[in-house]
RODO-2510 file (C-alpha; in nm, 4 decimals, decimal comma):
residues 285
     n   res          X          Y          Z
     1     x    13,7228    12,6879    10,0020
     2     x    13,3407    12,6526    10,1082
     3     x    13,3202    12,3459     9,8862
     4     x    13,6772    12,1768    10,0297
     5     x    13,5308    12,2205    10,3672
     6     x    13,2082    12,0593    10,2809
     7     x    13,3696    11,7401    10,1381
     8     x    13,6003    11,7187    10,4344
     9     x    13,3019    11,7393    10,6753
    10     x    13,0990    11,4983    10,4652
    11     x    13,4145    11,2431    10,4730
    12     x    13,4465    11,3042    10,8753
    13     x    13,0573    11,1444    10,9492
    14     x    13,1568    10,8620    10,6362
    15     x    13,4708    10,7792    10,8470
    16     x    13,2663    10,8046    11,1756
    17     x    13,0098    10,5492    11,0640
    18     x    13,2263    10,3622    10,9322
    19     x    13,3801    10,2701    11,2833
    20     x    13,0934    10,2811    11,4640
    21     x    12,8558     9,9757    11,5846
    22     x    12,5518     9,9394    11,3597
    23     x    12,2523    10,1110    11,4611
    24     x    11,8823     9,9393    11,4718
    25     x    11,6730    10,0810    11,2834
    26     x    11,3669    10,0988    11,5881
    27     x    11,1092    10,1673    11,3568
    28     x    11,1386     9,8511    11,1468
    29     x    11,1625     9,6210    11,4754
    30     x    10,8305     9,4844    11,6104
    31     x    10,8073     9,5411    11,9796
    32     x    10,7220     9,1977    12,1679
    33     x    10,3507     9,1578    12,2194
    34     x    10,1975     9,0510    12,5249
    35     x     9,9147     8,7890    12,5386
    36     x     9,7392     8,9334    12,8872
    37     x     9,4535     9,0954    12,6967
    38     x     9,1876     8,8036    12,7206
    39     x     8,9771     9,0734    12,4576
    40     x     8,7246     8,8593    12,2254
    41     x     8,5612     9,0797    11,9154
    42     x     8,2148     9,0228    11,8220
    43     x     8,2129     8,8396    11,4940
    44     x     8,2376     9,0818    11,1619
    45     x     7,9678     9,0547    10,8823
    46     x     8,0547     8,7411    10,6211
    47     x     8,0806     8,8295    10,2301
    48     x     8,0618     8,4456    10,2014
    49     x     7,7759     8,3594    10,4139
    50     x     7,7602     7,9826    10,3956
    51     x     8,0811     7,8380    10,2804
    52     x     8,0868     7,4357    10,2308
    53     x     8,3863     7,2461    10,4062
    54     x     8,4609     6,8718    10,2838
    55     x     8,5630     6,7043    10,5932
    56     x     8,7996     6,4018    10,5531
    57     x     9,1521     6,2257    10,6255
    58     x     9,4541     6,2898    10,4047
    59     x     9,3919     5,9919    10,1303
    60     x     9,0378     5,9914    10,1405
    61     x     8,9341     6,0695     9,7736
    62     x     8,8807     6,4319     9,8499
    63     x     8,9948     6,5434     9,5089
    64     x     8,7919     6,3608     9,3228
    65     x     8,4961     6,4772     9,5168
    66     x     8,6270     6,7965     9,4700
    67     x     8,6526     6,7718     9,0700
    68     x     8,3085     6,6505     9,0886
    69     x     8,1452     6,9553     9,2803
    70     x     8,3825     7,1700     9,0576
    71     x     8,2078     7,0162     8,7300
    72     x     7,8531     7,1956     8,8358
    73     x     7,7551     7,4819     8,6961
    74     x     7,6896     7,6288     9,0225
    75     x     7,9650     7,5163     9,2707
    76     x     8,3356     7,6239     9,2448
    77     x     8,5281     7,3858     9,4319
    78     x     8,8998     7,5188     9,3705
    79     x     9,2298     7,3026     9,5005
    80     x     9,3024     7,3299     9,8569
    81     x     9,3355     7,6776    10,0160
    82     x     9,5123     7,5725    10,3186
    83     x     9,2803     7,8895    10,4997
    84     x     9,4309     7,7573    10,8302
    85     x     9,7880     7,8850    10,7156
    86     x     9,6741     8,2421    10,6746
    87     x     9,7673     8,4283    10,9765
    88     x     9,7817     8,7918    11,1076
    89     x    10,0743     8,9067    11,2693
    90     x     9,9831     9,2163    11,5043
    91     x    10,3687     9,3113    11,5303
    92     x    10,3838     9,5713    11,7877
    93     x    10,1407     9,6422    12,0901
    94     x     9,9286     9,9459    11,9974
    95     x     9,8418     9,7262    11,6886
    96     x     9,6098     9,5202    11,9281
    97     x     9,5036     9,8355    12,0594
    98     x     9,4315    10,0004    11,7598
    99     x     9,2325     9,6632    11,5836
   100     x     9,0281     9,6671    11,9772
   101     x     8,8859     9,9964    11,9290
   102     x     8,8069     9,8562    11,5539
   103     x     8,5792     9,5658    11,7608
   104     x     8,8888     9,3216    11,5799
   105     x     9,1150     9,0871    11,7642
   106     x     9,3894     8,8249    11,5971
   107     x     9,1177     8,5565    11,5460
   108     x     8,8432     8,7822    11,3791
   109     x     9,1073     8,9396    11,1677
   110     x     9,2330     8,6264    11,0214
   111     x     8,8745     8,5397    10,9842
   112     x     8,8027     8,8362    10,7579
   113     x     9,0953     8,7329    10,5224
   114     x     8,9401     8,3873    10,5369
   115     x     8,6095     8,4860    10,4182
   116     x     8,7767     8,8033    10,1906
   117     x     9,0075     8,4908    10,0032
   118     x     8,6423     8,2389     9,9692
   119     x     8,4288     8,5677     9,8452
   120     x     8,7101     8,6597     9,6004
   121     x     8,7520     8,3021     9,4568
   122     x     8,3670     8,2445     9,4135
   123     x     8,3407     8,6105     9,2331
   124     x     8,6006     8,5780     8,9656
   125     x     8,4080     8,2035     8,9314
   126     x     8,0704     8,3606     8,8777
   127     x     7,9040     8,0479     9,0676
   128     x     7,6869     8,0626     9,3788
   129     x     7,8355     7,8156     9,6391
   130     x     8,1758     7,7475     9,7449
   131     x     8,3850     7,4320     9,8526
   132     x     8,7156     7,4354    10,0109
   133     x     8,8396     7,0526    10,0466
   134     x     9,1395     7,1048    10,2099
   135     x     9,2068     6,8293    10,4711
   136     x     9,3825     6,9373    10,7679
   137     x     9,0786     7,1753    10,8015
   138     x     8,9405     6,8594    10,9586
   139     x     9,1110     6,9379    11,2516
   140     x     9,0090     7,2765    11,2809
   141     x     8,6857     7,2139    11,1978
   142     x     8,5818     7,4069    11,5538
   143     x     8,7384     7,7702    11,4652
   144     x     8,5594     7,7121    11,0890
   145     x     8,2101     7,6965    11,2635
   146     x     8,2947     7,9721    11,5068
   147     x     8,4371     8,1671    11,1818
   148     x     8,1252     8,0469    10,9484
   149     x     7,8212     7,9983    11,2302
   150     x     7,6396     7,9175    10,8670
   151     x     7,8670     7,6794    10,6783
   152     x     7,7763     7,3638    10,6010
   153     x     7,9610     7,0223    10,6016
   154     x     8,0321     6,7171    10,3768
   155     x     8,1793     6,4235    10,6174
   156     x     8,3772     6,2226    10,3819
   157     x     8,4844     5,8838    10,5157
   158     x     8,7215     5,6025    10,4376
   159     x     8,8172     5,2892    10,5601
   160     x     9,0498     5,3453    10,8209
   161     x     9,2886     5,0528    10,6986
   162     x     9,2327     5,1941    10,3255
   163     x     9,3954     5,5354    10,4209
   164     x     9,6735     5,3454    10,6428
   165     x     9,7841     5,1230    10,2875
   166     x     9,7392     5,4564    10,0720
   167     x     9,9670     5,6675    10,3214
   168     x    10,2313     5,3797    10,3526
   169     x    10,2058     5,3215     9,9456
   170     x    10,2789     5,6757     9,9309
   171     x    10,5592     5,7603    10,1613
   172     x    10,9211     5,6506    10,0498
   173     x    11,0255     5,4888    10,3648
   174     x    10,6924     5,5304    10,5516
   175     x    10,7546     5,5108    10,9744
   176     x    10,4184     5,2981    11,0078
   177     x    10,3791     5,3901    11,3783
   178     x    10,3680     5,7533    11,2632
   179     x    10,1227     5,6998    10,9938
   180     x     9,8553     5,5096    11,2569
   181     x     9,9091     5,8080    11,4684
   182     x     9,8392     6,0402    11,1723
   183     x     9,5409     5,8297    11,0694
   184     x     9,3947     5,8340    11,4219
   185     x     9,4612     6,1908    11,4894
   186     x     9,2239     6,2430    11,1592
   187     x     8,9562     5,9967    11,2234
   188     x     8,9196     6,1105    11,6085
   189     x     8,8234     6,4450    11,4741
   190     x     8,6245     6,3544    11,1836
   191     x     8,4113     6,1138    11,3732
   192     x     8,3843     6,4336    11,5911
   193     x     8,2477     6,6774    11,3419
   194     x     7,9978     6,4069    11,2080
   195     x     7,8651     6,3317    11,5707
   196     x     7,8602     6,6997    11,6508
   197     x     7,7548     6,9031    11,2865
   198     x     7,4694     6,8748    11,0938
   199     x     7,7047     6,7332    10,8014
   200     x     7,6303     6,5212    10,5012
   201     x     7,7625     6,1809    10,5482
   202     x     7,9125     6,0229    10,2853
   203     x     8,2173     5,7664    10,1936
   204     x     8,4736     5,7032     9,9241
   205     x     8,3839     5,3872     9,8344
   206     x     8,0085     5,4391     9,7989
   207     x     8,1367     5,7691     9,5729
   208     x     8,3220     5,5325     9,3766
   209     x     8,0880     5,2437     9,3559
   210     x     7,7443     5,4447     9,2394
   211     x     7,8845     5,8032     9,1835
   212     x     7,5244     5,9362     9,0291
   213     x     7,3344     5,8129     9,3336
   214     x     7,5791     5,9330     9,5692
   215     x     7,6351     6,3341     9,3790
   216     x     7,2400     6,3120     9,3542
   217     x     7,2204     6,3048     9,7240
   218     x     7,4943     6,5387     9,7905
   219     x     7,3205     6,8083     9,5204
   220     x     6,9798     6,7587     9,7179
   221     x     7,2086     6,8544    10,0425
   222     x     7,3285     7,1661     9,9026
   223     x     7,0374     7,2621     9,6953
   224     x     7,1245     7,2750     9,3529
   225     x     6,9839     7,0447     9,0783
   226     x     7,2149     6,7235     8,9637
   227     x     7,3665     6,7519     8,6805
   228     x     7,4896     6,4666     8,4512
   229     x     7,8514     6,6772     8,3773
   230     x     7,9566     6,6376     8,7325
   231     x     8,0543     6,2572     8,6306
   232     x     8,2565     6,4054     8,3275
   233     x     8,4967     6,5673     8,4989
   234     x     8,8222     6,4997     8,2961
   235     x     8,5829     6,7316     8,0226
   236     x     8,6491     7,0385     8,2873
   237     x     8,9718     7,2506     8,3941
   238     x     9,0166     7,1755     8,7243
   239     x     9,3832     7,3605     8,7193
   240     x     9,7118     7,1704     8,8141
   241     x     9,7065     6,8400     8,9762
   242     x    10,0168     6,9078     9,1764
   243     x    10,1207     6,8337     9,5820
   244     x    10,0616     7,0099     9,8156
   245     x     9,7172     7,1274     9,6218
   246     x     9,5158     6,7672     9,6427
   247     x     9,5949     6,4407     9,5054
   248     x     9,8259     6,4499     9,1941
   249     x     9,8148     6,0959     9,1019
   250     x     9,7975     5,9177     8,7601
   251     x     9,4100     5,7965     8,9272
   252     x     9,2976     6,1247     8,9100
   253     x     9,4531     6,2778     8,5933
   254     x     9,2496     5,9942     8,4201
   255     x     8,9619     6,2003     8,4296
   256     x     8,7417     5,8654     8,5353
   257     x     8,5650     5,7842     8,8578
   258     x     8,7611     5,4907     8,9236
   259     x     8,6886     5,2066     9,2117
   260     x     8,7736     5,2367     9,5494
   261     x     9,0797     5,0370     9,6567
   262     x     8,9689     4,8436     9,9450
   263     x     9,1151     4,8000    10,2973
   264     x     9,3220     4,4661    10,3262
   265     x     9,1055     4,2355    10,5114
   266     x     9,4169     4,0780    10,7035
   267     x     9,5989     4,4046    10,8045
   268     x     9,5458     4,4559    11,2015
   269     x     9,4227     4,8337    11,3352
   270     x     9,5034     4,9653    11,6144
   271     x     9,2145     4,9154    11,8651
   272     x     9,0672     5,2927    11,8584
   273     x     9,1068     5,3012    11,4631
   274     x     8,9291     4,9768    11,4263
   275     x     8,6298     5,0492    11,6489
   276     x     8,6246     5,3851    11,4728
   277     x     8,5940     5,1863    11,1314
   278     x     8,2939     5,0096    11,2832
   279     x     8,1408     5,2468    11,4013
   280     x     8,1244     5,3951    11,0721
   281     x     7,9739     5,0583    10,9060
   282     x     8,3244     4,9172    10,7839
   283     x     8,3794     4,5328    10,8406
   284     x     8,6607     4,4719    11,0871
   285     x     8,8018     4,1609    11,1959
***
């Protein structure tokens, strides 16, 4: 009897439930966070002190830079790390509370990961300086010196009309109007960080055309000796060439420094993207 009793009990709550709306499990929901706390924490110690940030537009020859700072024995220059995707969510509102009386906020905690992600890539390298390449970091370049007071830059420029052909090559049914925009959004920022930072200046096509004089002066920037191996870099595993990661490209699977493709000469800039190309020393009719 005591054990007919307990399975009729036990199938009264199953038929109970069963017809009642589903409950929400409160623990599991975030509460909605306010923004009124204007709270700014004091920047955390760095495991990766000086980072080095290649500054450039999309189609720039960043990878092959890249591939050639990756081929020293003292520089790890891994495929882009898209750091500016990383985020912290702080789901309910004693979280922000909690990470205050830490001296942490949203910014400096996504920070940390930043530098936890460069410090853990440069370990398992065993090398002494790291690179991050990643492109859209040129338009963030602001938060990365606020994150990295320290880091150091490498401005890599292109002609303007160069990165325009390679973006419209690239894109199966390219909206030109959008690519310009693109272009200029990219080059407004870059020309920037290179009037702003104390950034090595350098461009594709000079990379291209004399690639020992131009890694000699980039080695004297970051302090390391040149070595001859950096212009071998098809001889080094540089992991997958795949989107997303850096140029993928039958150019750069070659494993040769190959010439710059120059800007037409007859193609017409937009006003702001041609001045920017002279300003940088490009010819621009």
């Amino acid at each position: 009897m005591s054990a007919i009793g307990k399975g009729l009990r036990r199938r009264g709550r199953l038929m109970a439930q069963a017809v009642s709306p589903p409950r929400r499990n409160l623990d599991a929901m975030p509460t909605p966070r306010t923004d009124g706390d204007s709270y700014t924490a004091p920047r955390a110690p760095r495991l990766v002190d000086s980072p080095v940030f290649v500054l450039s537009s999309v189609r720039s020859g960043s990878t092959l830079l890249r591939v050639l700072l990756n081929s020293h024995s003292r520089i790890r220059a891994p495929h882009e790390m898209h750091l500016r995707t990383l985020h912290i969510n702080l789901s309910r509102d004693f979280t922000a509370d909690a990470m205050k009386a830490l001296e942490l906020d949203k910014d400096e905690l996504e920070h940390v990961l930043w530098d936890r992600v460069l410090h853990l890539e440069l370990a398992r390298s065993g090398k002494q300086i790291i690179v991050d390449k990643t492109p859209p970091n040129t338009l963030m370049w602001p938060r990365l010196h606020r994150c990295w007071p320290k880091a150091r830059y490498i401005v890599l420029l292109r002609h303007p009309g160069a990165v325009v052909a390679s973006l419209t090559d690239r894109r199966t049914d390219p909206d030109h109007e959008q690519i310009r925009a693109e272009v200029l959004d990219y080059s407004e920022k870059l020309d920037e960080a290179r009037r702003t930072l104390d950034a090595h200046v350098m461009t594709y096509e000079d990379l291209t055309a004399h690639p020992e004089r131009t890694t000699r002066g980039l080695c004297e920037y970051l302090g390391v000796p040149w070595e001859s191996a950096m212009l071998d870099y098809g001889e080094k595993d540089h992991g997958d060439f795949r989107p997303q990661l850096g140029d993928w490209s039958p150019t750069i699977r070659s494993g040769r420094i190959q010439q710059a493709r120059p800007a037409d000469p007859t193609a017409q800039l937009p006003p702001r993207l041609a001045e920017l190309a002279k300003e940088w020393g490009y010819p621009v009719d």
